[in-house]
LOKE-381054 format. One line per field, with one value per residue (C-alpha): residue number from 0; residue in one letter; x, y negated, z. Coordinates in steps of 0.02 Angstrom, whole numbers, plus 32768, in hexadecimal, padded with zeros to 4 digits. Example, Ala and Ser with C-alpha at 12.3 -4.5 7.8 and 13.67 -1.06 7.14 Angstrom:
2
num <- [0;1];
residu <- [A;S];
east <- [8267;82AC];
north <- [80E1;8035];
up <- [8186;8165];
//
This chain:
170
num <- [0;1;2;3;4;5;6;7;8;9;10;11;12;13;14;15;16;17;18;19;20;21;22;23;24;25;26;27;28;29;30;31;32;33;34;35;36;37;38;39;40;41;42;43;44;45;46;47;48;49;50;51;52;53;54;55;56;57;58;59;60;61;62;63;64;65;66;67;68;69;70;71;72;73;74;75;76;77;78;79;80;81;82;83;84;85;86;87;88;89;90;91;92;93;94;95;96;97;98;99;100;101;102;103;104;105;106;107;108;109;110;111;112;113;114;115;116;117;118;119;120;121;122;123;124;125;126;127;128;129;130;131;132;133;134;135;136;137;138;139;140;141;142;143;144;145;146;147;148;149;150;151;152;153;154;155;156;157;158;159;160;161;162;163;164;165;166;167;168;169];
residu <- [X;X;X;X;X;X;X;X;X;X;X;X;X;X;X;X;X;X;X;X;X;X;X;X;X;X;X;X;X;X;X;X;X;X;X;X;X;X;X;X;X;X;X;X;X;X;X;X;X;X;X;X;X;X;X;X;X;X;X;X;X;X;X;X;X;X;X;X;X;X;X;X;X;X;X;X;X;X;X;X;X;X;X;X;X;X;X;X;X;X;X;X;X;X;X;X;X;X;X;X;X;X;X;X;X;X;X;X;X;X;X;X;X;X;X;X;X;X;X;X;X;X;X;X;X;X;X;X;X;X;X;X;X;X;X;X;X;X;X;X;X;X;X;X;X;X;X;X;X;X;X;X;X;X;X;X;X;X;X;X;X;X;X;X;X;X;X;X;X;X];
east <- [1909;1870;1868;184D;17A6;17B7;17AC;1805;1897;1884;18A1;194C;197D;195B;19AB;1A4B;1A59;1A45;1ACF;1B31;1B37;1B49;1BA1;1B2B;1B3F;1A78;19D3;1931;1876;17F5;1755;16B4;164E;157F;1554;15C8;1606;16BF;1737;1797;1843;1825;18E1;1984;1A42;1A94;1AD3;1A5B;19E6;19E9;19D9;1940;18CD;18FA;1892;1816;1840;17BE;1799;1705;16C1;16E1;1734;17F4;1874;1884;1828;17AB;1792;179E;1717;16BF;16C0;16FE;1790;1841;18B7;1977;19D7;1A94;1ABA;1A49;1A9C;1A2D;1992;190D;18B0;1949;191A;19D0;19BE;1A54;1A59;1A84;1B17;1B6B;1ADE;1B1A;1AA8;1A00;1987;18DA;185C;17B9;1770;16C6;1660;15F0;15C6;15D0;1686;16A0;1759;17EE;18A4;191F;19E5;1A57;1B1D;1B95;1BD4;1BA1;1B61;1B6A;1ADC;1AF2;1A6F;1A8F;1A83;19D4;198C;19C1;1973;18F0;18C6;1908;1875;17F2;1834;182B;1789;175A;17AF;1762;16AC;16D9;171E;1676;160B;1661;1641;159F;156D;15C2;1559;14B9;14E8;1508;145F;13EC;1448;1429;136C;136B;13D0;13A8;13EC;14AB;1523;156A];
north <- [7B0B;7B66;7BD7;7B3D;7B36;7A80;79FF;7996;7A2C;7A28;796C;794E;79E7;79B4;791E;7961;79EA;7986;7914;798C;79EB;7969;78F2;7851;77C9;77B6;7838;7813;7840;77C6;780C;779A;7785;77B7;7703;7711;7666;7696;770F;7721;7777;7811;786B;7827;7874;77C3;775D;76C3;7749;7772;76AF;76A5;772C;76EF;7656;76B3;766D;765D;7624;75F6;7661;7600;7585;753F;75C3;7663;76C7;764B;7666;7727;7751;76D3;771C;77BD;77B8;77CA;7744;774D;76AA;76C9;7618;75D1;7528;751B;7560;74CD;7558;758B;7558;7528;7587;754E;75E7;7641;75C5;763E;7668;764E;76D7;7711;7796;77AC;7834;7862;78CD;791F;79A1;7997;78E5;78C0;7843;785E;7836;7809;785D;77C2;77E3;776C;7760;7705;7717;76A9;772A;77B5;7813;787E;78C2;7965;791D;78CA;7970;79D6;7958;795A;7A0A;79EF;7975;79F5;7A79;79E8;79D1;7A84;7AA0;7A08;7A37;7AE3;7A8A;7A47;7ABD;7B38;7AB0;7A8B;7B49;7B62;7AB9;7B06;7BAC;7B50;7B02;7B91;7BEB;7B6F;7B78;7C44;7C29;7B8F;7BC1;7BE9;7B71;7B18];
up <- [F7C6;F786;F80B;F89B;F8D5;F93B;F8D9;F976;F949;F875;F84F;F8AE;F86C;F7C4;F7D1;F817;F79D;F6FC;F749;F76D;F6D9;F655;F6AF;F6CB;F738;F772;F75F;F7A0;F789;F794;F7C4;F775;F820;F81A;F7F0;F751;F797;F7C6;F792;F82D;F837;F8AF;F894;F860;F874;F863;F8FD;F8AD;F896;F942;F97B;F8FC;F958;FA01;F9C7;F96C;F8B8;F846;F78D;F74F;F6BC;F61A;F67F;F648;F644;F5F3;F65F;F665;F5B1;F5A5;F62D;F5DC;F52A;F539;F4B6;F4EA;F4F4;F4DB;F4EB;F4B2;F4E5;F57D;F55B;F4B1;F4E5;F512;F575;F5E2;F699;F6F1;F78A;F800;F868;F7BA;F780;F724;F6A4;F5D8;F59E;F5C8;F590;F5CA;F5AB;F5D3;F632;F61E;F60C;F554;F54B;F60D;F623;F6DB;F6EC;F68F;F6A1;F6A7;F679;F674;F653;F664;F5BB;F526;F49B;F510;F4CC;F42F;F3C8;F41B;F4BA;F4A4;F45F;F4F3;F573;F511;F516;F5D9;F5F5;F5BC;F642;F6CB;F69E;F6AB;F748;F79D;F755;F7AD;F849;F84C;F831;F8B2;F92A;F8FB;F919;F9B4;F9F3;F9BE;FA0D;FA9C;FAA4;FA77;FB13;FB80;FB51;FB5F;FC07;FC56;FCF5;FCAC;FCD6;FC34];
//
């Protein structure tokens, strides 16, 4: 994963690989948009997932739901039972969902995302399990900051070659 440059590459990968290899039912990452308005869900492995970005779903930062409240405050949430959580948003392309954990992502104090995992277990996260994706969020967070920034340079390059050569085709 860290060696994907394309941020359009990174995220499904991401999301396919955490699935994968632990075995949940939905991953997605919610990117916060410039306006810090809307966390919108830019990759997901899940079928619902899948439905969800083909409409462009979106959340509003510190609106209901769990990632509503992460990108919003910045804390992780982990919901072992979505059925007793007031802040659970009942998404009905997702109607499998019994637990939930959501974590930030940032870089220093900057919340530009959240990591959203669901299962479709009650209780299916374990102490263990919530300190490895943990520690997982912080590499996504890295390797979309250096997604970014790769991008970002090659977009400058670009530009400042188009000023040297303003004859060279694009």
């Amino acid at each position: 994963i860290n060696s994907i440059q394309i941020l359009d590459e990174l995220l499904p990968q991401i999301t396919q690989t955490i699935s994968k290899r632990f075995g949940f039912y939905h991953v997605g990452i919610f990117l916060v948009d410039n306006s810090k308005e809307y966390a919108i869900l830019a990759a997901a492995n899940s079928e619902g997932g899948r439905k969800m970005l083909e409409r462009n779903h979106r959340l509003p930062v510190g609106g209901a739901g769990i990632v509503g409240f992460v990108t919003s405050t910045g804390q992780p949430r982990i919901t072992l039972d979505v059925g007793l959580d007031t802040n659970y948003f009942n998404n009905p392309d997702l109607p499998e969902t019994h637990s939930e954990i959501d974590l930030p992502l940032r870089i220093g104090n900057e919340i530009f995302g959240a990591l959203d995992v669901q299962s479709t277990e009650t209780n299916a996260f374990s102490p263990e399990d919530i300190s490895i994706l943990s520690i997982l969020g912080d590499q996504v967070s890295v390797a979309i900051q250096n997604a970014r920034s790769y991008q970002q340079t090659r977009q400058a390059l670009a530009q400042a070659d188009q000023l040297l050569h303003p004859s060279a085709p694009i």
